[in-house]
C-alpha positions, 0 to 999 in steps of 0.5 A: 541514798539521801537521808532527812535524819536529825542529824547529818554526820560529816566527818571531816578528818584534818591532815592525813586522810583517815577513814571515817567509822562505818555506819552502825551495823544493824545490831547497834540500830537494832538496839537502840531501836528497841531502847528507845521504843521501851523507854516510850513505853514504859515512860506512857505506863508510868504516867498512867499508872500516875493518873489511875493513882490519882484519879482514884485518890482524887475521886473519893477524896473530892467524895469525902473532903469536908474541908473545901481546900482539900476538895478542892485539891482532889477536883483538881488532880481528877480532873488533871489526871483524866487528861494524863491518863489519855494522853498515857493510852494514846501514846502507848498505842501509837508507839504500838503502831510504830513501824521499827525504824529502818535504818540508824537515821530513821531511828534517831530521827524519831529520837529527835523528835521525842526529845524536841516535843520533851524539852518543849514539855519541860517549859509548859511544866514550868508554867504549869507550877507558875500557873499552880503557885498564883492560883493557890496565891490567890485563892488564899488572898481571895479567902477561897480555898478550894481556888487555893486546892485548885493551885497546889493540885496543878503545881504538883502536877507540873513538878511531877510532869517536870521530873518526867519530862527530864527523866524520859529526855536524858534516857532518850539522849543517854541511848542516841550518845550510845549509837554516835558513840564511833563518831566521837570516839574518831573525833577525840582521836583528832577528826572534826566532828559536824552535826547538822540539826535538820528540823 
């Protein structure tokens, strides 16, 4: 049977001929199914947990600010966080959807992908403070302070998606080395270990 995984194992032993690690049995894909499937969840809560935090913070504080910067910096995290609290409910439904992956391929496959569209999160993270620090840049040069709230609310966002981001990326990597774990326990003890990305 032919796999399209994320990653095609070949193990290709120098000198004698030695027998390379089984596949994983079902217990280890079981397992790391089911890590990988919890980190995604609990990673979705955590960012709607982030967004319902400021949302409301940011409702009343827009509600009750006089000081325009800070008005400012409470429209902006509303606003932001209404995004995230979508995105938190969708994926948490579509990891509900999931079907369990079948086999160890199936499973870090869908580990690779996470992990791709996480580190391509990562860099939008970095443009997003970029973006934040220029618009506070400017608000403050242009004497217009809620253009300077508007900044920090998206620079504070990006830091925390940031930090979000690479934490659900080594959680992702820490569980994929767990199942691999065989194939490069036989590599250190003398095999050559190929990995092939298949995107």
């Amino acid at each position: 049977m032919v796999h399209t995984a994320p990653v095609a194992l070949a193990l290709a032993m120098g000198g004698a001929a030695r027998a390379a690690p089984a596949d994983p049995g079902p217990e280890a894909v079981r397992l790391h199914d089911e890590v990988r499937r919890r980190t995604d969840r609990r990673g979705m809560s955590v960012l709607g947990g982030w967004a319902v935090g400021n949302m409301a913070v940011g409702g009343v504080g827009a509600a009750v600010a006089e000081d325009p910067r800070w008005r400012g910096f409470h429209i902006g995290n509303l606003a932001w966080n209404t995004v995230n609290l979508g995105i938190a409910g969708l994926g948490l439904a579509g990891g509900a959807r999931q079907p369990a992956g079948a086999d160890w391929p199936d499973t870090l496959l869908a580990s690779h992908r996470t992990r791709v569209v996480l580190a391509v999160n990562a860099g939008i993270d970095i443009a997003y403070i970029t973006a934040g620090a220029w618009l506070r840049q400017r608000g403050i040069d242009d004497a217009d302070p809620m253009k300077a709230g508007l900044g920090e609310a998206v620079a504070l966002n990006g830091i925390f998606l940031l930090g979000f981001d690479a934490t659900m990326l080594a959680l992702h990597g820490r569980n994929d080395r767990r199942l691999l774990r065989p194939w490069v326990a036989q590599a250190g003890r003398g095999g050559q270990l190929g990995f092939t990305q298949l995107f």
